[in-house]
KOLDRENMI-645818 format. One record per residue (C-alpha): x, y, z; residue in three letters. Coordinates in pm, whole numbers, m for minus. Layout:
REM KOLDRENMI-645818
+--------+--------+--------+---------+
:      u :      v :      w : tordren :
+--------+--------+--------+---------+
:      X :      Y :      Z :     ALA :
...
+--------+--------+--------+---------+
//
This chain:
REM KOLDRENMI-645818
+--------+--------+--------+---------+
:      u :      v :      w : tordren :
+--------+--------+--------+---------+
:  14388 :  10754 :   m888 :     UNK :
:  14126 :  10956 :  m1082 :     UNK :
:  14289 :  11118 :  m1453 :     UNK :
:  14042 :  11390 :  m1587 :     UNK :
:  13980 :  11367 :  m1973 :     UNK :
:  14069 :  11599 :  m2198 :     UNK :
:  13758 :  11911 :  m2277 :     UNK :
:  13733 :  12026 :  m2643 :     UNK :
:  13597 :  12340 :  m2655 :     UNK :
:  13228 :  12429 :  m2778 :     UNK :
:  12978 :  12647 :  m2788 :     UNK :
:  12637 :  12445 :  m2755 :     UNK :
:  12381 :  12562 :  m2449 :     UNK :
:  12404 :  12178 :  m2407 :     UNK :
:  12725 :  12126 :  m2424 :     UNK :
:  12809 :  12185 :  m2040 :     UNK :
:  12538 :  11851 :  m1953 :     UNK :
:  12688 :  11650 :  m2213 :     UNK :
:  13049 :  11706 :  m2106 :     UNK :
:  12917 :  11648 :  m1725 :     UNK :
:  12739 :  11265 :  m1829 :     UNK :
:  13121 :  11219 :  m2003 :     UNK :
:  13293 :  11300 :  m1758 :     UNK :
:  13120 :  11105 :  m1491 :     UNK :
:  13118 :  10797 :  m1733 :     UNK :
:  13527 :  10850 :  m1710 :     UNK :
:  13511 :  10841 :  m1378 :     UNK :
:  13373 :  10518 :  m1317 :     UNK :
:  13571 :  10386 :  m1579 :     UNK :
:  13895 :  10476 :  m1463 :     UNK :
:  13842 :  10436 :  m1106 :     UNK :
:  14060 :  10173 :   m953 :     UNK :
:  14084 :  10097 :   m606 :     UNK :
:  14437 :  10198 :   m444 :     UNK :
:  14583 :  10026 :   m143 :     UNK :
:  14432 :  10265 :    144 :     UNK :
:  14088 :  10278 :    m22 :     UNK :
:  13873 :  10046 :    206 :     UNK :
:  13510 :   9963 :     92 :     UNK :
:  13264 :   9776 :    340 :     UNK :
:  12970 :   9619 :    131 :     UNK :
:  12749 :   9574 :    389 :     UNK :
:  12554 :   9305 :    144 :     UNK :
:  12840 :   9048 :    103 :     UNK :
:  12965 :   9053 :    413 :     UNK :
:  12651 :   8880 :    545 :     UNK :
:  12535 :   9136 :    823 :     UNK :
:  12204 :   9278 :    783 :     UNK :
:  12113 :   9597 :    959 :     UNK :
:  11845 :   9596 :   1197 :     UNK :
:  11552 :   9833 :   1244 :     UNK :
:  11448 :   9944 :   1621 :     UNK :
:  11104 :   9864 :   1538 :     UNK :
:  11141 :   9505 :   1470 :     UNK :
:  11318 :   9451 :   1797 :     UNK :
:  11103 :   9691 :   2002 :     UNK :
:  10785 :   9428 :   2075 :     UNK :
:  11042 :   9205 :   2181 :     UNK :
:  11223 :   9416 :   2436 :     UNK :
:  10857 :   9538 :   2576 :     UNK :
:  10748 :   9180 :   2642 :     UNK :
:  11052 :   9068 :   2794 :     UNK :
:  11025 :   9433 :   3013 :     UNK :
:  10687 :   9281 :   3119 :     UNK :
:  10798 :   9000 :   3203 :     UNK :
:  11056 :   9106 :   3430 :     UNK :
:  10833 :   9357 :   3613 :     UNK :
:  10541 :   9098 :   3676 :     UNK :
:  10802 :   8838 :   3842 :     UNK :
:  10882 :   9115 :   4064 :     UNK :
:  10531 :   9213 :   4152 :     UNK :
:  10490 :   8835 :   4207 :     UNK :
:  10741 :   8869 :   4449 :     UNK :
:  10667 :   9122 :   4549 :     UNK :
:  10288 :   9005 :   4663 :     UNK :
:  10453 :   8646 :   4805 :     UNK :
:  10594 :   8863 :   5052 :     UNK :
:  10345 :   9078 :   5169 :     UNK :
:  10117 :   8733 :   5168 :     UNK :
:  10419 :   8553 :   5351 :     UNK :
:  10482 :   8932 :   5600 :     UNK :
:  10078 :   8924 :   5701 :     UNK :
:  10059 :   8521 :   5769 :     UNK :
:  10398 :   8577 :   6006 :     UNK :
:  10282 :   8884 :   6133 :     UNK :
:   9849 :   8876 :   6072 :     UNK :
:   9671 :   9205 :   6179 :     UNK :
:   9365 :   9211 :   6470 :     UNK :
:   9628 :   9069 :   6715 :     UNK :
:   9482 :   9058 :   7058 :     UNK :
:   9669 :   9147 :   7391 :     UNK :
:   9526 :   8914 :   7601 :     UNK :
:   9603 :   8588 :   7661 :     UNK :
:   9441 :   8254 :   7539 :     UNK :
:   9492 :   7902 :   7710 :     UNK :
:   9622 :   7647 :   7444 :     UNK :
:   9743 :   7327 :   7558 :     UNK :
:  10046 :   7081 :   7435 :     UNK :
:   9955 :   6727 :   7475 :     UNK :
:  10200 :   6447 :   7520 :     UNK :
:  10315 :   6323 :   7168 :     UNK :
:  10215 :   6673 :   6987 :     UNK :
:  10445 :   6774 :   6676 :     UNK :
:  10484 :   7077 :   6567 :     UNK :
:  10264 :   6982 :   6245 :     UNK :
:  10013 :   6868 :   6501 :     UNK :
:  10050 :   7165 :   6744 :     UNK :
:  10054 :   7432 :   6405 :     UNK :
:   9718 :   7273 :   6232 :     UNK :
:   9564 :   7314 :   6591 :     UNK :
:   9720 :   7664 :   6621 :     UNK :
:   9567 :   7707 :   6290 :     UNK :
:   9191 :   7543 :   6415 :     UNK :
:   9199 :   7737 :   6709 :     UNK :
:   9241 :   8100 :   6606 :     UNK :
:   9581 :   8166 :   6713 :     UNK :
:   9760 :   8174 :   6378 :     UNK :
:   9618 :   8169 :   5994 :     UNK :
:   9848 :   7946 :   5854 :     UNK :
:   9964 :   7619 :   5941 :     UNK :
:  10217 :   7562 :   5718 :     UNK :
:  10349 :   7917 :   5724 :     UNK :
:  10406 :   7826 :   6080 :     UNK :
:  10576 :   7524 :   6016 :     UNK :
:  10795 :   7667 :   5769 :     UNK :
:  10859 :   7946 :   6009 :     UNK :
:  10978 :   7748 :   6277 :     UNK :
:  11192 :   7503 :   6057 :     UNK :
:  11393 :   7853 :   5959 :     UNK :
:  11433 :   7941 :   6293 :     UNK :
:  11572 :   7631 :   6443 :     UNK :
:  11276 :   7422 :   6534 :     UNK :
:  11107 :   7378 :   6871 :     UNK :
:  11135 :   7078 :   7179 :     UNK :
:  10746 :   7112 :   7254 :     UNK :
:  10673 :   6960 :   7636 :     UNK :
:  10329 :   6917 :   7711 :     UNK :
:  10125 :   7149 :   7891 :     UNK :
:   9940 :   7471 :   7938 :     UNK :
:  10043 :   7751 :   7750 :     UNK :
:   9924 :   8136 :   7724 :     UNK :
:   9926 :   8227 :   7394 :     UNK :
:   9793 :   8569 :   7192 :     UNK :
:   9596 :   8528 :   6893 :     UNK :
:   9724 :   8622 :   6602 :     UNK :
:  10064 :   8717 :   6741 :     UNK :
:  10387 :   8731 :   6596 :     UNK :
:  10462 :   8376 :   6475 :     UNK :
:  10804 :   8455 :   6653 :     UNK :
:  10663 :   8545 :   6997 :     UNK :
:  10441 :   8220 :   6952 :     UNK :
:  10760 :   8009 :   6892 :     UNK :
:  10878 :   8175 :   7183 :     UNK :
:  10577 :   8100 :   7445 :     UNK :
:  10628 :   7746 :   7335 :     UNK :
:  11004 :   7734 :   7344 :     UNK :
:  10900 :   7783 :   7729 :     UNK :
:  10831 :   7485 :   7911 :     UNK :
:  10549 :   7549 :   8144 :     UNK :
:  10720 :   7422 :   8460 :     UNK :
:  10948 :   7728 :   8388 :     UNK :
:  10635 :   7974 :   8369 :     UNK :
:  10507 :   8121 :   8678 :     UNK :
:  10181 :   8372 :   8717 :     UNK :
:  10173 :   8541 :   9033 :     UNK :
:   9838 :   8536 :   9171 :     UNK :
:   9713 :   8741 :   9510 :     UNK :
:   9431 :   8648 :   9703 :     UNK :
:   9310 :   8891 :  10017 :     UNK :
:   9196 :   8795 :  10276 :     UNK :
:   8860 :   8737 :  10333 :     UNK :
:   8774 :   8630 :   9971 :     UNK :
:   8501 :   8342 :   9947 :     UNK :
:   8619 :   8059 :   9730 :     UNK :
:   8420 :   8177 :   9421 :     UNK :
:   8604 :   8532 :   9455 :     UNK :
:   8918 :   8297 :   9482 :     UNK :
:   8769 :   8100 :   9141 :     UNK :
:   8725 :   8432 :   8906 :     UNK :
:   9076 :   8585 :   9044 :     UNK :
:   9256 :   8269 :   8949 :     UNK :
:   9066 :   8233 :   8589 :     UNK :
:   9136 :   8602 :   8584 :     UNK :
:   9490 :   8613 :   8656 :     UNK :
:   9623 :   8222 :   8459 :     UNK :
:   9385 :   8292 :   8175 :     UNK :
:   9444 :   7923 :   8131 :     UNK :
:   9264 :   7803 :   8477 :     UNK :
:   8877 :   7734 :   8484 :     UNK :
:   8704 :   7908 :   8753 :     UNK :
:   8433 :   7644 :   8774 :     UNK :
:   8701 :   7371 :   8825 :     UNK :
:   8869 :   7533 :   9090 :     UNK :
:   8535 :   7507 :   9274 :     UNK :
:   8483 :   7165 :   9188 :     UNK :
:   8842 :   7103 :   9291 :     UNK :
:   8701 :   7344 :   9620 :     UNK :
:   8443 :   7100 :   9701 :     UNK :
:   8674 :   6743 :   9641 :     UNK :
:   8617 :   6488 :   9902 :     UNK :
:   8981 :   6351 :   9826 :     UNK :
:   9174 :   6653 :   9877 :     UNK :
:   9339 :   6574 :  10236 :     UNK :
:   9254 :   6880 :  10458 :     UNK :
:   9337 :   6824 :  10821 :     UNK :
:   9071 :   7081 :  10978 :     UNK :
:   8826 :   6992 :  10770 :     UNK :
:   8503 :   6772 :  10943 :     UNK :
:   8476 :   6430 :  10777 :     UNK :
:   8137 :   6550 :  10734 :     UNK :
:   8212 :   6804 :  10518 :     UNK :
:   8307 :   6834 :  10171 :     UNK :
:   8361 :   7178 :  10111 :     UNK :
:   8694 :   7350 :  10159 :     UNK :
:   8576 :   7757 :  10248 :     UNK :
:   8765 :   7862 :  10514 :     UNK :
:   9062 :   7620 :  10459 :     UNK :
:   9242 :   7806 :  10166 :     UNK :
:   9515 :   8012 :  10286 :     UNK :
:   9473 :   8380 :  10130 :     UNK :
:   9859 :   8466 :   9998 :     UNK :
:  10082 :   8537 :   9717 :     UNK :
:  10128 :   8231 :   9503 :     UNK :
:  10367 :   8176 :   9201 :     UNK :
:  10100 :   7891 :   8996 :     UNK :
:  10361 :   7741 :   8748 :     UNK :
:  10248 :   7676 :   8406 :     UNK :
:  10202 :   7285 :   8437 :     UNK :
:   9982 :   7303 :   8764 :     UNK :
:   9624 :   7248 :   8733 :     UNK :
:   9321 :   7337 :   8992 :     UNK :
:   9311 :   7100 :   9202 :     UNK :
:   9741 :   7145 :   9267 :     UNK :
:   9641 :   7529 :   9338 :     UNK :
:   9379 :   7442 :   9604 :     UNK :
:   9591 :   7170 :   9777 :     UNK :
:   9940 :   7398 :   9814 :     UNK :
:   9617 :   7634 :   9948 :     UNK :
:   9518 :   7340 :  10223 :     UNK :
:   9842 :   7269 :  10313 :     UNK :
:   9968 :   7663 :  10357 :     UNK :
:   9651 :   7673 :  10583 :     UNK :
:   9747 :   7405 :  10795 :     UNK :
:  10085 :   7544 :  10853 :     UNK :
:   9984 :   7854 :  10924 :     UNK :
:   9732 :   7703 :  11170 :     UNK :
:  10037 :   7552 :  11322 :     UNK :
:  10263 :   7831 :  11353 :     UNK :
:   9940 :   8028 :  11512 :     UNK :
:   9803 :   7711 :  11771 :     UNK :
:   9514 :   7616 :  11585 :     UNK :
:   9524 :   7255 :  11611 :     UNK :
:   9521 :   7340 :  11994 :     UNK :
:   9249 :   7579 :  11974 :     UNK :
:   9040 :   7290 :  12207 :     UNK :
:   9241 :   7387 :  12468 :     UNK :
:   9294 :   7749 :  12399 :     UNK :
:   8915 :   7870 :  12310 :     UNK :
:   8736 :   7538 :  12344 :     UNK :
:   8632 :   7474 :  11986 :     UNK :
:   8800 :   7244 :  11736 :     UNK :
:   9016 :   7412 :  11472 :     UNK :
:   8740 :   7406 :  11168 :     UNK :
:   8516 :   7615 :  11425 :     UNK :
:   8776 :   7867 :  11516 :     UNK :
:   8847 :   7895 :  11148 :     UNK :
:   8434 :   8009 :  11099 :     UNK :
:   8484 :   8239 :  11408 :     UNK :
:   8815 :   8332 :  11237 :     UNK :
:   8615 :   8393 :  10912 :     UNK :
:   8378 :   8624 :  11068 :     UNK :
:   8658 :   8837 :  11187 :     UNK :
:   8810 :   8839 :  10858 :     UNK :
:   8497 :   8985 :  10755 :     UNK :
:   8334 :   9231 :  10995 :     UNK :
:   8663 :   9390 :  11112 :     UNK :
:   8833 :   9695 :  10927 :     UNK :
:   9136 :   9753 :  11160 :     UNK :
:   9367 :   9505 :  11336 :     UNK :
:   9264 :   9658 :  11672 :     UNK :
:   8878 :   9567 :  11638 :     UNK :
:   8980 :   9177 :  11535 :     UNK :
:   9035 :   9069 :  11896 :     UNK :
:   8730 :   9269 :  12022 :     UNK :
:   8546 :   9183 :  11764 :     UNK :
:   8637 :   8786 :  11871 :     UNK :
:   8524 :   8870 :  12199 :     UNK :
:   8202 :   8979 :  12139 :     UNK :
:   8140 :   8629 :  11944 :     UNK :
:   8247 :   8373 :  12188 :     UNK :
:   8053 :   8599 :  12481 :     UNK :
:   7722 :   8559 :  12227 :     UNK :
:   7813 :   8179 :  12174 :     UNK :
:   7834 :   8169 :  12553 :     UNK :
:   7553 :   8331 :  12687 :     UNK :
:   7337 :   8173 :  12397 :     UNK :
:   7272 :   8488 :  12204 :     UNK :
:   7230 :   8501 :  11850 :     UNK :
:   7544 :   8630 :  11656 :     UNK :
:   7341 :   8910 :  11448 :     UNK :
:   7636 :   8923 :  11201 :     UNK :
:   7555 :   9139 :  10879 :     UNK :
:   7868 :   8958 :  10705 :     UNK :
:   7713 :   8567 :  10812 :     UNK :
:   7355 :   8738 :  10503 :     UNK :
:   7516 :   8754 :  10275 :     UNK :
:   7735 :   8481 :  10226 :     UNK :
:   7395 :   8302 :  10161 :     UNK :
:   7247 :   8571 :   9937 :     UNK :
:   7285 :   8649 :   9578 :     UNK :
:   7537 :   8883 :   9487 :     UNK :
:   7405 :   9280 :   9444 :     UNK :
:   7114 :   9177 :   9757 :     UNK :
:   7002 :   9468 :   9998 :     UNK :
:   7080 :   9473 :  10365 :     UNK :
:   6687 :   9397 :  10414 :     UNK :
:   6675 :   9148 :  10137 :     UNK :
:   6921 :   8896 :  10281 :     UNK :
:   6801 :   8973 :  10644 :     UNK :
:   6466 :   8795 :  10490 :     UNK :
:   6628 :   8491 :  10376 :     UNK :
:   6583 :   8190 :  10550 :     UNK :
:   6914 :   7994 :  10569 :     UNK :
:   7139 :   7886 :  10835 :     UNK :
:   7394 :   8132 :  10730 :     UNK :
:   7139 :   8385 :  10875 :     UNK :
:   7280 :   8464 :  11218 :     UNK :
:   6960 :   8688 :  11250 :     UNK :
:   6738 :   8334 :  11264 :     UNK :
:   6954 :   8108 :  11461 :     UNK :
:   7200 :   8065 :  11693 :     UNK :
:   7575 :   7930 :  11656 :     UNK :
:   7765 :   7896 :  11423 :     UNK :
:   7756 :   7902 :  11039 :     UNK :
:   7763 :   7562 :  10938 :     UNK :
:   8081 :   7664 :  10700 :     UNK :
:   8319 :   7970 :  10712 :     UNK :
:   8230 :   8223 :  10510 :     UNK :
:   8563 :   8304 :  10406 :     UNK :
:   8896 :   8213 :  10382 :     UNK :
:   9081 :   8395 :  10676 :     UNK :
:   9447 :   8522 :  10703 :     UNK :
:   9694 :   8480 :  10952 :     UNK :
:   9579 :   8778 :  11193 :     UNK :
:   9205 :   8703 :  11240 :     UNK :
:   9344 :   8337 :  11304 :     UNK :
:   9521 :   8498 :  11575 :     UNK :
:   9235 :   8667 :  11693 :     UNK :
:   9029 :   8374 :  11721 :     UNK :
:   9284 :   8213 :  11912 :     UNK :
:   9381 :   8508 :  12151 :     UNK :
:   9018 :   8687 :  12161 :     UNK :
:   9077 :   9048 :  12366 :     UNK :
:   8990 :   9075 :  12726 :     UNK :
:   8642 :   9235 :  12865 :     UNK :
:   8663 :   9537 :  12987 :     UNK :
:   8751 :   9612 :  13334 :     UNK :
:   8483 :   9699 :  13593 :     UNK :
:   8599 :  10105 :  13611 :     UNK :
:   8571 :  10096 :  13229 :     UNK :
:   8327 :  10373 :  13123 :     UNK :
:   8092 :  10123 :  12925 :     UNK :
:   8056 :   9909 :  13251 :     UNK :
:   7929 :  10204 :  13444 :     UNK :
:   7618 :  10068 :  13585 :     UNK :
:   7613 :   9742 :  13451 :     UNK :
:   7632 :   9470 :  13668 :     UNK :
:   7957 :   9190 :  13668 :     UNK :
:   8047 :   9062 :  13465 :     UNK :
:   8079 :   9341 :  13204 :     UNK :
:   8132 :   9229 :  12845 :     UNK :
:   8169 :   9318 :  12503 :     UNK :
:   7846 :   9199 :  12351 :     UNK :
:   7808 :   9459 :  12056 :     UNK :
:   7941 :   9638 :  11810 :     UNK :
:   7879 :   9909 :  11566 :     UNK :
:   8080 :  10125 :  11262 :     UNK :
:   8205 :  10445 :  11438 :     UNK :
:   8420 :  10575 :  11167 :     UNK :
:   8482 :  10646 :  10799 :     UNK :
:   8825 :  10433 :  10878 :     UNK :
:   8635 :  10162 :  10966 :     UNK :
:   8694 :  10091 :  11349 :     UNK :
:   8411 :  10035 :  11566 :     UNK :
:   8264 :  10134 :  11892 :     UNK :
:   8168 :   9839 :  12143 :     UNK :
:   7909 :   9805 :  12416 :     UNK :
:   7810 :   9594 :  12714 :     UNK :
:   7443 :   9710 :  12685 :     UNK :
:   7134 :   9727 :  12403 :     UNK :
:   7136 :  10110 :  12549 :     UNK :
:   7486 :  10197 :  12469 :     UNK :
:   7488 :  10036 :  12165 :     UNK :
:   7169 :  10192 :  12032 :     UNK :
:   7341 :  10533 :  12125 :     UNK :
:   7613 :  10435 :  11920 :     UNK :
:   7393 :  10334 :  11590 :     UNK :
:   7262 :  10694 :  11600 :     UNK :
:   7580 :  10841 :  11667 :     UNK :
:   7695 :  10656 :  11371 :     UNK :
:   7389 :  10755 :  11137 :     UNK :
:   7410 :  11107 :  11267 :     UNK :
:   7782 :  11067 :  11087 :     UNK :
:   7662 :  10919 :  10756 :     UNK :
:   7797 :  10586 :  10857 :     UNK :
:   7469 :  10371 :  10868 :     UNK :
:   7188 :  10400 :  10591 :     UNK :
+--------+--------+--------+---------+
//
């Protein structure tokens, strides 16, 4: 408790300072510390204030820190998001095939080699987080630089349970056959399906032991190619649909029905396939060839050019060229088909139409027998008009060019 000293009176101009130094010197000397004062000396009791500015650098370095981790992770993931997912992904399609005894660190550094992905281990990491894959050899179709996870997909897949359905008209050669299949698989050669086309051990019942190729003996359909089949499986389930549709139609009677062997009602059948337009013309059309083969006329087909001419040739042009597919030159038969026919020209070759009866208007002054020995375009539709004469049917060629039918 503070006790103020006792002030004598005085008059000095200094007196007021020299009473003030007293009094403060009192002060401190009477000052004693009572049981509520509390003093903190901030020196003895060992803690040391500290200033901002020493601990400042400290905080900004450790700020750094934490910020380029995170861009760190920040760029491992966009580097990990564009190896999964890689940009200039292509829609179509690329064969890539599993052997027997492939890995998946075998099949991912091929991946890898090959284009499809851009990182092998990526892949491999990829897969092991997803659950792994049982790989079983084969052909698969695979995108480039797909999702990793639609890869892993394609080749979850075995390729017996893949199908491709692949549609071949009728009438198509077996080179048209060749660039729809490579076309269609992606993963099928067109050149090996010919080669496969023109195998020697490929059991074909109609075809000549003299002959190798198979044109004419591929049945034109709907197939469902699974993803394990190669060429040369395509073109024998081909064969063998052929020869049981041949069966179901009478072909391997066609001795006794037309009086050719089956191969040579398939090239008759193959002509039909080609020249006709309508299913009414096909037996007509059949007519007019075995009346030809009979009376020793040459065929005069326009379809028999240009099997044997380069693709993009001229009427004229293949007319010129001397082969024995030009029906023009020489008489018979082709010495192949030149197509592969479907079911109803077979037919037609089998069960050629009737010649027309005597009061018929195109056997008006022709003498008997009156048959169908030509035929000409007659419509934009595509049917023809037929003729017993070299008359008539020159009267129908103008007709026809009169229509715009005939260059």
């Amino acid at each position: 408790m503070f006790k103020p000293p006792f002030n004598s009176p005085s008059n000095s101009p200094i007196d007021p300072l020299i009473n003030s130094a007293r009094e403060e010197k009192q002060i401190a000397e009477n000052w004693h510390d009572d049981p509520w004062d509390i003093v903190v000396d901030v020196v003895e009791s060992g803690v040391e204030p500290r200033d901002f500015r020493e601990v400042a650098p400290m905080f900004r370095v450790v700020l750094i820190a934490v910020v380029c981790f995170a861009l760190f992770l920040g760029a491992i993931g966009l580097w990990y998001l564009h190896k999964v997912n890689p940009s200039g992904g292509s829609n179509i399609g690329v064969s890539f095939t599993v052997n027997e005894g492939d890995s998946v660190s075998s099949v991912s550094s091929r991946l890898e080699s090959e284009g499809f992905i851009t990182s092998a281990g990526v892949f491999r990491w990829y897969v092991g987080r997803k659950g792994g894959i049982e790989l079983a050899p084969g052909y698969y179709t695979i995108k480039p630089h797909d999702h990793m996870g639609n890869i892993m997909k394609v080749l979850s897949i075995p390729p017996s349970a893949t199908f491709v359905k692949v549609t071949f008209p009728e009438g198509f050669t077996i080179s048209q056959m060749a660039k729809r299949i490579a076309e269609k698989t992606l993963r099928l050669n067109a050149d090996l399906f010919k080669q496969a086309a023109q195998d020697p051990t490929i059991e074909a019942a109609y075809r000549p032991a003299t002959q190798t190729s198979l044109e004419g003996l591929l049945f034109p359909d709907t197939y469902q190619i699974s993803g394990d089949e190669s060429e040369s499986q395509v073109v024998t389930r081909m064969v063998q649909l052929m020869e049981r549709v041949g069966r179901q139609e009478g072909l391997d009677k066609s001795q006794d029905a037309v009086g050719l062997s089956p191969y040579k009602t398939l090239i008759i059948a193959s002509m039909i396939e080609r020249e006709a337009k309508t299913e009414g013309d096909r037996a007509k059309i059949a007519r007019v060839i075995y009346n030809r083969l009979e009376l020793g006329m040459k065929l005069q087909i326009d379809a028999t050019l240009y099997y044997a001419a380069p693709e993009g040739s001229t009427f004229t042009q293949a007319k010129e060229l001397d082969t024995p597919y030009n029906t023009y030159l020489y008489k018979g038969l082709t010495p192949t088909p030149i197509a592969n026919p479907g079911r109803a020209s077979i037919a037609a070759a089998l069960n050629p139409a009737q010649d027309p009866l005597q009061n018929d208007p195109i056997c008006k002054g022709v003498a008997k027998p009156c048959r169908y020995l030509y035929y000409v375009l007659s419509d934009k539709d595509g049917s023809h008009a037929f003729a017993a004469t070299l008359a008539q049917h020159e009267a129908n060629i103008e007709i026809s060019r009169a229509a715009g039918l005939l260059p």
